[in-house]
N, C-alpha and C positions, 0 to 999 in steps of 0.2 A: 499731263496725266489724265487717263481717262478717267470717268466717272459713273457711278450708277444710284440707282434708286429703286427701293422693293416698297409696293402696295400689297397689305396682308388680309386675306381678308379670311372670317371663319375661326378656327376653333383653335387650343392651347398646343395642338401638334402639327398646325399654320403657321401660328408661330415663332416654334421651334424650328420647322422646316427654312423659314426663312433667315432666322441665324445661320442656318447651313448655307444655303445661298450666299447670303453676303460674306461667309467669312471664304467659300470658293473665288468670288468672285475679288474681293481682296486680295487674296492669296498669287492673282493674275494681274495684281498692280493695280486695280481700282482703286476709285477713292468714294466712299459716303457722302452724296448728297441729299438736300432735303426735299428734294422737288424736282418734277420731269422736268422744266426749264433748263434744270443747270445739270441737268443728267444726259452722260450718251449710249447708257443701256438703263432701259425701266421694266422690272419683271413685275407681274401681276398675279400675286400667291393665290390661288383661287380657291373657293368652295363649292360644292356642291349639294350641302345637306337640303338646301332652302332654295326658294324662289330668289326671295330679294340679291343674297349677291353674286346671281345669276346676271339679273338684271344690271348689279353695280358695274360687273364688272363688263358686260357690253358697252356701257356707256361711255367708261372710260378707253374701250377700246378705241369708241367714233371720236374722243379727243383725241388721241393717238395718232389716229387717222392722219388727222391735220396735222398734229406736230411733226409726225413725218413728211408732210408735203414742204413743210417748209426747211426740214434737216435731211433729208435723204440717208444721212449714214447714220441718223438713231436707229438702235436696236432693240428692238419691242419682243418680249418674251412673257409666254404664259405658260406660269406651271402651275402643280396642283392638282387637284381633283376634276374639275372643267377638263382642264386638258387632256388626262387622261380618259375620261367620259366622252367626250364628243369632240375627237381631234376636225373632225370632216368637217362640223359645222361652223367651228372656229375661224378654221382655214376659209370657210366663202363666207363669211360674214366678215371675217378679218385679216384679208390676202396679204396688210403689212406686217404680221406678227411673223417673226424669224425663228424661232426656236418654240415647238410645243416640248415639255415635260412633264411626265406624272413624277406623283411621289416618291412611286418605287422605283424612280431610277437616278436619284441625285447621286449613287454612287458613280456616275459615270457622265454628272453632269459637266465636270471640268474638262474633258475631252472634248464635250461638244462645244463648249463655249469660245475652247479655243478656235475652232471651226469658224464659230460662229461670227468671233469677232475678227478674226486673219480676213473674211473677205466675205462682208455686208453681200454680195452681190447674187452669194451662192444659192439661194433661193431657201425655201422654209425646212428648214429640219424637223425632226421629232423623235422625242426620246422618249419610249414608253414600254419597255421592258422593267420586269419587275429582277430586281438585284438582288442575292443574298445578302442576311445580315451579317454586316461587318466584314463585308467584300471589298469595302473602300473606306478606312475612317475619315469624315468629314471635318473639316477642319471650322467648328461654330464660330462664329465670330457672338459671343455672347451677349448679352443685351445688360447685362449687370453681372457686378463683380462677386455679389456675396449670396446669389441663389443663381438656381440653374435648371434646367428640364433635361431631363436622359430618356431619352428613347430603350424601353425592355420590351416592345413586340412590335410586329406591325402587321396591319389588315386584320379583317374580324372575318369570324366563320356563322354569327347567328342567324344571316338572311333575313330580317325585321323586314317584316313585308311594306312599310313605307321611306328603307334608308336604301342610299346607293355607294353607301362606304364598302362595302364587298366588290362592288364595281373599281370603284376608283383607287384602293388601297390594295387590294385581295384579299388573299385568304392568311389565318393568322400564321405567324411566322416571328420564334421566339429567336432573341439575340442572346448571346452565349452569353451566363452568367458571371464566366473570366473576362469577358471582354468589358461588361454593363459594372464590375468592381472597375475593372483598371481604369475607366473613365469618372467614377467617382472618386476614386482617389486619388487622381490627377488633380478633379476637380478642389477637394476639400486640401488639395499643398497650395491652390492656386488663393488660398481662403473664401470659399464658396462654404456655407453652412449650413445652405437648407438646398436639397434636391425635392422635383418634382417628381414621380417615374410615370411615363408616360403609356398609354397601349389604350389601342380602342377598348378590349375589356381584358385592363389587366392581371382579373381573376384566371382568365384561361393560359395563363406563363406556362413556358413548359411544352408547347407545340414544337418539334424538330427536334428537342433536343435527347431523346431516345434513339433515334435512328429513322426517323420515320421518313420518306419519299418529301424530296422539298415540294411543294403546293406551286400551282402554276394561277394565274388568274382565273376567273371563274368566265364561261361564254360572255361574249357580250350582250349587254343589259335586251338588247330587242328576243333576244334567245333563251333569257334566263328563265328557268323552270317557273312553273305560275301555280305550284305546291303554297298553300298560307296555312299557316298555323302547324300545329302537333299533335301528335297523339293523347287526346286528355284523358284515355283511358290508363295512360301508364303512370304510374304515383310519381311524385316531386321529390326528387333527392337533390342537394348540391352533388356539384360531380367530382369524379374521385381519380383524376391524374394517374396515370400508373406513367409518368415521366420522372427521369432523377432525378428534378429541381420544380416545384411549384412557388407558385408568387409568394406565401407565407415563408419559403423559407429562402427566397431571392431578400423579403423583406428584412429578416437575423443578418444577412450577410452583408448589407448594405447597413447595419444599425451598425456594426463595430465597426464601420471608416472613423479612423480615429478625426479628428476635429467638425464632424456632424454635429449638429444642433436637431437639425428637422427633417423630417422623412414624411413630405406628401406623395400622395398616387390618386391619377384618376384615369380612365375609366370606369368604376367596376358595375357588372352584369351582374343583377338579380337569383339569377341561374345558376351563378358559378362564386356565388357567395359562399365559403368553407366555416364551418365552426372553427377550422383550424386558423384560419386568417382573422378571423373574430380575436379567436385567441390571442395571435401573435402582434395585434395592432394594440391588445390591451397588454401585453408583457414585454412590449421593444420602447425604452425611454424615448428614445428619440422619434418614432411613429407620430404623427400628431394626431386631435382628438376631433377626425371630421373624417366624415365618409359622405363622398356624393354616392347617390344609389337613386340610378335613373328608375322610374315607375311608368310613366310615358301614361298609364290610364288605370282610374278606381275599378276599374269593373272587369268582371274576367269575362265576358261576351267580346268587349272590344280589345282586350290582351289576346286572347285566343283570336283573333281574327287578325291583329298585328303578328302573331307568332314570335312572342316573347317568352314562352316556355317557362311560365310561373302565372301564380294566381294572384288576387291580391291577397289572400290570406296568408299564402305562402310571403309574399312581400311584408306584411307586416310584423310575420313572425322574426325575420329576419331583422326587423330593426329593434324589434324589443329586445332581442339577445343582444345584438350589437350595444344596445344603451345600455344594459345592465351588464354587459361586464368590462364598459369601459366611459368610468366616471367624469360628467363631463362632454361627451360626446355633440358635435355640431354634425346635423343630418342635412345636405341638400339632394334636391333631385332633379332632373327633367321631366314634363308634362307636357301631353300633348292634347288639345280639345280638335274636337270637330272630327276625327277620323271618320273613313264613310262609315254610314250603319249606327254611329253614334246618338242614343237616341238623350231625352231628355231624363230618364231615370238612370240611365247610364252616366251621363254627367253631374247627376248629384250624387252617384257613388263616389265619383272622384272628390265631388266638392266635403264627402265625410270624412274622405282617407286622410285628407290636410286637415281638418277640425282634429281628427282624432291624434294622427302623426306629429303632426306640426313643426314643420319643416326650420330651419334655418333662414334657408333660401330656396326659392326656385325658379327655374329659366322656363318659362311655360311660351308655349303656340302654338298659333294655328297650325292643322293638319292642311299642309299643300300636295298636290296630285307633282310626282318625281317620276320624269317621262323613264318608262321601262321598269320601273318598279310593280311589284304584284298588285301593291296599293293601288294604284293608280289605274287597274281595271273593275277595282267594286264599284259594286252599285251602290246606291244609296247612298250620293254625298250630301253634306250637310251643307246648306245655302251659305255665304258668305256672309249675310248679316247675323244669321245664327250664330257663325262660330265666335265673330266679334263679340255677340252678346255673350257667350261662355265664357270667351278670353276673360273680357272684362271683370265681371264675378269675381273668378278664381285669383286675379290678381289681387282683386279687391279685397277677397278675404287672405290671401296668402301674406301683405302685406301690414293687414292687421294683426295677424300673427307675428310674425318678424318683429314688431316693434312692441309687441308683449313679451316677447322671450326675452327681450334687450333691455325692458324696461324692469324686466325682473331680477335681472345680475346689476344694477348698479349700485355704487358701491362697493362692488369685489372689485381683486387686482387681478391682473394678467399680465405673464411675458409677451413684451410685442416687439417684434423686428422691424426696424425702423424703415421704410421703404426710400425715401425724401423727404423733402422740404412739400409740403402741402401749396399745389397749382392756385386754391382757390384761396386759402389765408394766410398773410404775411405773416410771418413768425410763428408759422404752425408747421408740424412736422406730420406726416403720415404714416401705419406702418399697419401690419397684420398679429395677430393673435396667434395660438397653436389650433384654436379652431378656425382660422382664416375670414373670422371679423375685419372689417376697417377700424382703426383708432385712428383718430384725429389728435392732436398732443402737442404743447409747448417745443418748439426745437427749431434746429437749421440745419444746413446741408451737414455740419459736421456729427450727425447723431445716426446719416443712413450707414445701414449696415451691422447699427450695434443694436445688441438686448438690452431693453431699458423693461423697468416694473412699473405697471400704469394701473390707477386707479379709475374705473370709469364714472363719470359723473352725471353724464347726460345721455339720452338713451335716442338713437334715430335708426330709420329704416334700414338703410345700411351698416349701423352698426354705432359707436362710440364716440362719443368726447370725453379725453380723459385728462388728468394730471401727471407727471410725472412724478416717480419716487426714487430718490438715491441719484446717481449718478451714472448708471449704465453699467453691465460690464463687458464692454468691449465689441 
């Protein structure tokens, strides 16, 4: 029996993609293994948003390299955002890789693979057409039994003048709301009880499914329009769908799959943040009490110049309705320092919004130059040891907040779903909160998957040490 192995690297819809992967590849008689050694297809799930695993995954291509000199009929495949971004330069940097794929085209990945794997000799394929949703249901080979990620859009339409997710994904494109129930329902008979839903910004749901022309990818990145920012003459409204189905009420329809527990979503956009979705995350039980809400920068010199299409007043206003009408509320964001132009009074805007905000969590970094992005022609970048020095601060302070937030709920209880058995302490168990805290907690493998009541005792960066109460229910 053949075998394979997937390297994932990048974000929660990497992931998810690579469940789809493996459970194709599966589905062709493979078997799971845990290492290119013992594997005779290794695919390399790629990223694009970042330098680094640009560079990871070169490296691992030159291992590659070798391991095919000495197996000739390994099959080396790169999908992903890489792939679809710079087939050309993959191909002469990496002449043994056999199959390129982008993301938008796993519907039509198992046709190629069969290609691919009948006869090693055929020379490099590439699959890089973008597929309609739900033109091929993917058969996920899931990663865990009692949560899951569903795909409800794909590709974004904001043009954020330092991302190249509009390159490598396209433009947005909503999956029917019959199809995105039948798949959690499926999910929740298979007893799955917490769904993720996934979309670069899931506030914009709702794209195709009016009638509108399906969206084709956007030129290629060296062509792409070099338009940055917006109109700031024109006032700041959330935007107002005139489609039959918006994300708030994809959210109601997903809340009655009868045996849910939990309903997360991430992306969402600043922009296309709705009172009404406000609303509906504080009136659907099963919604949980967290909202990531990227900010990317304190200052609206350097938002206007990212062309993010909000201010930071606008942003803040937005989280204070959010936390007051729904009690309880874990806020995190994305941050980005150093963008060009970014001056020093600029980044102490930022460094206010987190004193004043006071985030959860947040994934913060450096501003890197993303070849063909509009970013990546301004002037005025910021030195590299500058940005380091930013980085640092902000973490520094972002972290000290974290563990005042944490140090100020101990004591209280919380529902936590059990994830496993804890890697790092014997006889300790792991699990999440409805605000997607870590708990740390007395237990063993026979507690994942159930709701347990945990009082938190001890307070860390990350989140909890707690005790358990009762016995679980189930």
């Amino acid at each position: 029996m053949r075998t394979y192995t997937i390297e994932t690297f990048g974000c929660q819809m990497n992931e998810h993609d690579s469940e789809g992967i493996a459970g194709i590849l599966s589905g062709l008689g493979l078997s799971p293994v845990g290492s290119v050694a013992g594997a005779d297809v290794v695919v390399l799930n790629t990223c694009s948003v970042r330098d680094k695993p640009h560079r990871k995954v070169y490296s691992r291509l030159q291992d590659l390299r070798q391991a095919k000199k000495r197996r000739p009929e390994l099959v080396v495949i790169v999908a992903g955002c890489m792939a679809q971004l710079i087939p050309e330069e993959i191909a002469a940097k990496a002449p043994h890789v056999d199959l390129l794929v982008g993301p938008g085209s796993y519907a039509r990945l198992e046709e190629a693979l069969r290609g691919v794997l009948g006869d090693e000799r055929a020379g490099r394929r590439d699959l890089l057409e973008l597929c309609a949703p739900d033109s091929s249901p993917i058969p996920y080979a899931r990663a865990e039994a009692f949560r899951a990620w569903v795909n409800v859009m794909f590709g974004c339409d904001n043009r954020c003048a330092y991302c190249v997710v509009p390159y490598a994904r396209g433009p947005e494109v909503s999956r029917r709301p019959e199809a995105i129930i039948e798949e959690v329902e499926q999910l929740a008979r298979e007893g799955v009880v917490e769904v993720t839903l996934l979309g670069q910004n899931v506030n914009s749901y709702g794209r195709g499914l009016g009638g509108e022309p399906q969206p084709r990818f956007p030129r290629a990145m060296d062509g792409a329009p070099r338009r940055i920012g917006r109109d700031e003459s024109r006032p700041y409204t959330a935007s107002v769908r005139q489609w039959p189905v918006d994300f708030a009420d994809l959210l109601e329809r997903v809340n009655a799959v009868e045996g849910l527990r939990r309903i997360r979503f991430t992306t969402s956009h600043p922009k296309d943040l709705s009172r009404k979705l406000i609303e509906a995350m504080a009136g659907l039980e099963n919604v949980c009490e967290h909202l990531h809400l990227p900010v990317q920068a304190g200052s609206d010199a350097v938002l206007a110049r990212m062309g993010r299409g909000h201010t930071a007043g606008q942003y803040r206003e937005l989280v204070r309705a959010a936390r007051e009408a729904i009690p309880g509320l874990a806020v995190t964001t994305d941050v980005m320092v150093g963008f060009p132009g970014e001056t020093e009074e600029d980044f102490g805007q930022t460094l206010a919004l987190f004193e004043e905000l006071r985030y959860d969590q947040a994934f913060m970094f450096k501003y890197n130059d993303r070849p063909g992005t509009p970013a990546s022609d301004l002037p005025n970048k910021v030195p590299e040891p500058e940005k380091q020095r930013r980085l640092e601060r902000l973490v520094s302070a972002q972290n000290r907040i974290a563990r005042e937030i944490n140090e100020e709920r101990v004591g209280e209880e919380f529902e936590v779903l059990v994830e496993g058995p804890d890697e790092k302490t014997l006889g300790q168990a792991r699990g999440r909160t409805r605000q997607n805290k870590l708990v740390i907690l007395p237990g063993d493998e026979g507690l994942t998957g159930r709701f347990v009541t945990v009082t938190v005792r001890q307070a860390r960066l990350w989140g909890w040490i707690g005790e358990r109460q009762g016995t679980g229910d189930g």
